[in-house]
C-alpha positions as CSV (number, residue, x, y, z in Angstrom):
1,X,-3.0,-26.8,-15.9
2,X,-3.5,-24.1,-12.8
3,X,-0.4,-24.0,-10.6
4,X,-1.0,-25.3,-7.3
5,X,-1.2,-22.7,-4.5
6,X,2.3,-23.2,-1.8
7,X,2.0,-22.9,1.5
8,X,4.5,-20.0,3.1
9,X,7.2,-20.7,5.2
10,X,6.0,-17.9,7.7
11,X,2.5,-16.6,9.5
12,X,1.5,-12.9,9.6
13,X,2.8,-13.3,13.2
14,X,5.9,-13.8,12.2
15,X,5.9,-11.6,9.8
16,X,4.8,-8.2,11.6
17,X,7.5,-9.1,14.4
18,X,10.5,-10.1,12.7
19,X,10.3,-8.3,9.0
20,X,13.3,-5.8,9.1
21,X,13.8,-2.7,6.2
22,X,15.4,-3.9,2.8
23,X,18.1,-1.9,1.2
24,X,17.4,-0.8,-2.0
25,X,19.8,1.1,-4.6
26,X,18.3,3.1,-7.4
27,X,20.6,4.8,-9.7
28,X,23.3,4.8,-7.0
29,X,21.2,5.9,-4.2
30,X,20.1,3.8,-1.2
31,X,16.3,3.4,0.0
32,X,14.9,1.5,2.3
33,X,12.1,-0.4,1.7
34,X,9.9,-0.3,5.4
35,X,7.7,-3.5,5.9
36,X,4.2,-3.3,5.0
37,X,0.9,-5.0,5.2
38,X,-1.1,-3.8,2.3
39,X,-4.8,-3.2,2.0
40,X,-4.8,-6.2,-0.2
41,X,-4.2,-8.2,3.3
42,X,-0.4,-9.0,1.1
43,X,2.5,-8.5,3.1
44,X,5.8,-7.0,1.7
45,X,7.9,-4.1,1.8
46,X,7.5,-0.9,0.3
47,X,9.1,2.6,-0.8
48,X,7.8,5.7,-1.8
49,X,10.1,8.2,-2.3
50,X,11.7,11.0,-4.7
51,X,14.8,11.4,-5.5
52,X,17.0,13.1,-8.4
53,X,18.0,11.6,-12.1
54,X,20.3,13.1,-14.7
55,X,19.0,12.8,-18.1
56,X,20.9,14.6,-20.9
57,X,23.3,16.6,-18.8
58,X,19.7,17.9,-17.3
59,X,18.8,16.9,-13.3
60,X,14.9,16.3,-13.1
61,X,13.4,14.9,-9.7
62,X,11.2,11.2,-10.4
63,X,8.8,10.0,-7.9
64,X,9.9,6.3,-6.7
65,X,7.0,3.8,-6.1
66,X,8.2,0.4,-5.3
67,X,6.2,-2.9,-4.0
68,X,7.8,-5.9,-2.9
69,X,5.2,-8.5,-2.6
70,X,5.7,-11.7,-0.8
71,X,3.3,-14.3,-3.4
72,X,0.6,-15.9,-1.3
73,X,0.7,-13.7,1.4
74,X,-2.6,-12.5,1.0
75,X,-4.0,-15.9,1.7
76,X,-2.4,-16.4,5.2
77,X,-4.9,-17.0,8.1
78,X,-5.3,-14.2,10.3
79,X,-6.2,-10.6,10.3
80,X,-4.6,-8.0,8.1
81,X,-4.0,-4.9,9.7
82,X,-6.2,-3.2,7.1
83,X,-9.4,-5.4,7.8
84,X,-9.0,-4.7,11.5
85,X,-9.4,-0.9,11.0
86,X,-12.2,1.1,11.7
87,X,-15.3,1.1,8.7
88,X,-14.8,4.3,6.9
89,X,-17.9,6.4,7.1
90,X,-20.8,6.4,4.9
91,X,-20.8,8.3,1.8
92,X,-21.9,12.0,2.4
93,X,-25.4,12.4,1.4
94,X,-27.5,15.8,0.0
95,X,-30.2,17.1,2.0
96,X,-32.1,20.7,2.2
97,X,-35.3,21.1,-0.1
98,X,-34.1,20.5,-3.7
99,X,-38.0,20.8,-5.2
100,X,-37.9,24.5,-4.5
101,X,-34.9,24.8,-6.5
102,X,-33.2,27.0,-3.6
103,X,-32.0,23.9,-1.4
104,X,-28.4,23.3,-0.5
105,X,-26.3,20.2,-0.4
106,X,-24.8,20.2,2.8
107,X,-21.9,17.8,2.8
């Protein structure tokens, strides 16, 4: 049996005005997670940082990617952010005379 989708308790509206940055400790340090509308059209928080681990008496740097994804977000009415944006351009075609064997691509 499918699960039934719930209906959030907030609207996108809500959401872009009142979302504040979440705390987040990793291995003792604190990040902060900054509020996000991904290209998805979900709406969460996210951190991407780097930040420095011991392993084996040894200090290497990791690269911290963290989503925090509010479920059913994606299916609120509105517009996301990302949808609003501009088209991105069309892919960059090859022209010049290619039957000559001497023709450039110009990009």
């Amino acid at each position: 049996m499918a699960k039934s989708k719930s209906t959030l308790a907030i609207t996108r509206d809500q959401f872009r005005s009142d979302a504040k940055p979440l705390p987040v400790v990793i291995n003792g340090k604190e990040l902060v997670a900054m509020a996000k509308e991904f290209s998805t059209g979900s709406l969460g928080w996210n951190i991407n940082d780097k930040l420095q681990v011991e392993v084996g008496g040894h200090i290497v740097t990791v690269q911290v990617g963290l989503n925090l994804t509010i479920i059913g977000s994606k299916d609120l009415p509105g517009s996301p952010v990302a949808a609003t944006a501009a088209s991105p351009p069309p892919p960059a075609t090859a022209t010049g005379d290619v039957s000559t064997g001497g023709g450039q691509a110009d990009f």
